[in-house]
C-alpha positions in Angstrom: 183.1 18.0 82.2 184.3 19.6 78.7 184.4 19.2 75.2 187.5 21.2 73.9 186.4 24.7 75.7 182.9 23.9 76.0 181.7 24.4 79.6 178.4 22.2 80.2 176.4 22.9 83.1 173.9 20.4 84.6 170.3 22.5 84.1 168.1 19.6 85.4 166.7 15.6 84.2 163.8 15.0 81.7 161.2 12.4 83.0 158.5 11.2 80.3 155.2 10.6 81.7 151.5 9.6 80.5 150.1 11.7 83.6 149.1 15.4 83.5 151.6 17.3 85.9 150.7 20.6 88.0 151.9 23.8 86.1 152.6 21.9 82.7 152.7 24.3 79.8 152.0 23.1 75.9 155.0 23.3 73.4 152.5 23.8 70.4 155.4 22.4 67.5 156.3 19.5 70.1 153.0 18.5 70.4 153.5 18.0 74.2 153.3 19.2 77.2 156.1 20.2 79.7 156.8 21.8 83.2 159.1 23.5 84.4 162.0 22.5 86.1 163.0 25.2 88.0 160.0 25.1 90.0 160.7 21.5 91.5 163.5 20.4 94.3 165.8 18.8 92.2 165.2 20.3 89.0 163.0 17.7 87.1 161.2 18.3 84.3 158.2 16.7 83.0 157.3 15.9 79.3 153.7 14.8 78.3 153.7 14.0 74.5 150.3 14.2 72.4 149.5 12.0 69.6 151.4 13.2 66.3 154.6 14.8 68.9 157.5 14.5 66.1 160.1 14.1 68.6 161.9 10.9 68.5 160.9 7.6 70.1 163.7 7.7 72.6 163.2 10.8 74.1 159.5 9.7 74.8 160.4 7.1 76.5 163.8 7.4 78.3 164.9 9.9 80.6 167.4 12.5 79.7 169.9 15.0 81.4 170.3 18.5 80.1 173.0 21.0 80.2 173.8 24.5 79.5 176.5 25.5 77.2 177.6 29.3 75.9 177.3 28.1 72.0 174.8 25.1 71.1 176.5 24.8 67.5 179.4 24.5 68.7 178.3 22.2 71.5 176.7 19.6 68.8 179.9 19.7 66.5 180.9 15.6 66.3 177.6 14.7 68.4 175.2 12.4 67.5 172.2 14.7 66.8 168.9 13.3 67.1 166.7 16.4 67.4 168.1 19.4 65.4 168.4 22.9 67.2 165.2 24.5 67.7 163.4 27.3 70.4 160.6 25.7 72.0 160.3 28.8 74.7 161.9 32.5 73.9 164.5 32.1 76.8 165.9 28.8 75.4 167.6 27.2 71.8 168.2 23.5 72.3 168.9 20.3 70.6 169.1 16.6 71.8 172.2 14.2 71.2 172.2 10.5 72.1 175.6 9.5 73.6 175.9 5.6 73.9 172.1 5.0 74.5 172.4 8.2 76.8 169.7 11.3 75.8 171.3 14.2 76.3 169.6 18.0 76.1 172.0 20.7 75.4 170.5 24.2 75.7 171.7 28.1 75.1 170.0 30.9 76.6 168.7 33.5 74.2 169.5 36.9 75.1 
């Protein structure tokens, strides 16, 4: 799968919940708590918004699939942006596009 000479590799699938999860952590500007998905079998991640999270409707209640590209901006050129770039953990800069109903994570590793 590529976009011009974008490389996108599957990282793992977003699951909203209502229910705490064991070894969530708290995104403090999210307002909501996460876990992480390199920790589970088949790389699933969990996401626990608080009252007040800012993060669009959709992403609180759909899944979504996330991917790792070399260069976010140039990832989101032409997407349909509905969460702006932003570093929720030091190791990672990402940003959510939805394609056709479809929530999509793309995420850079910070060096």
């Amino acid at each position: 799968m590529s976009k011009k000479e974008i490389t996108y590799k599957f990282d793992h699938i977003g699951i909203p919940t209502k229910n705490s999860q064991e070894g969530e952590f708290y995104i403090e500007d999210g307002k909501c708590f996460c876990t992480d998905p390199v920790k589970t079998k088949f790389y699933v991640e969990y996401l626990r918004p608080e009252e007040g999270c800012p993060y669009p409707a959709i992403l609180l209640e759909k899944p979504h699939i996330s991917y790792l590209v070399e260069n976010l901006d140039e990832a989101l050129e032409g997407e349909n942006v509905i969460i702006q770039p932003f570093q929720p953990i030091p190791t990672r800069r990402l940003a959510f596009i939805d394609v056709e109903g479809c929530i999509i994570e793309l995420a850079e590793e910070v060096k």
